[in-house]
Phi, psi and omega in degrees: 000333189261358169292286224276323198287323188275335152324311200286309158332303174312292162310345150299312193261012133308282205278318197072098152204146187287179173282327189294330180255013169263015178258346172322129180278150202308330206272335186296327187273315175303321191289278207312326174304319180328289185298291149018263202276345184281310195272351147332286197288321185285006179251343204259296181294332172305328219257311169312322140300325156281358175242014185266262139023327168276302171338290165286322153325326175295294185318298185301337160294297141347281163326321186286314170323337192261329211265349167279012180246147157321099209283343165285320195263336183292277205313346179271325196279347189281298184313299188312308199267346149329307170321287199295333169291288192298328161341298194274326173282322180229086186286348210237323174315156201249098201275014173275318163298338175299320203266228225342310172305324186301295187307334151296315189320320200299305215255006162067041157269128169348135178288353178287001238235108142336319177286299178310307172261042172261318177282337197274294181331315219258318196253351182283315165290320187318324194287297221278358192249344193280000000 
């Protein structure tokens, strides 16, 4: 018995699992790896929702500031520093599509807008292939 008792220590502290679970029957240890990995991913997404919700509240701001501005001298200086942003971000991407896309986003033309998505298909790849 005491052979069995120092395996098992032994294999707690090899593996890092208490003794208690390792006495657990396996569906029982699986069950909870489930659970687990499921409030993982849901701590994950929540968090992927608050900041997707900052994001865009950050963007309505950011829109009303453009739309209280002159658009030609707004829309060149938005087009640099998009620019200098995707540069920096996506160093191997080909960034006139990119810039553009941003910049209708920026500027609320509708994702239905022919324009929008030609330009979104045209920089989703570069980013995702540069």
């Amino acid at each position: 018995m005491d052979v069995v008792r120092r395996e098992l220590i032994a294999f707690s502290r090899i593996f890092g699992i208490d003794v208690e679970e390792l006495l657990q029957p396996v569906d029982v240890v699986l069950n909870r790896a489930v659970v687990s990995a499921f409030e993982e991913w849901a701590e994950a997404s929540a968090r992927a929702g608050r900041a997707n919700a900052e994001q865009e509240a950050a963007l309505e701001r950011f829109r009303a500031v453009v739309r209280d501005q002159d658009g030609g001298e707004i829309r060149d200086a938005l087009e640099k520093a998009i620019r200098r942003w995707v540069v920096s971000t996506y160093p191997t991407a080909e960034p006139d599509e990119a810039v553009e896309y941003f910049t209708l986003t920026f500027a609320g033309v509708p994702k239905h807008d022919p324009r929008w998505q030609a330009h979104y298909a045209r920089a989703r790849e570069s980013l995702t292939n540069g």
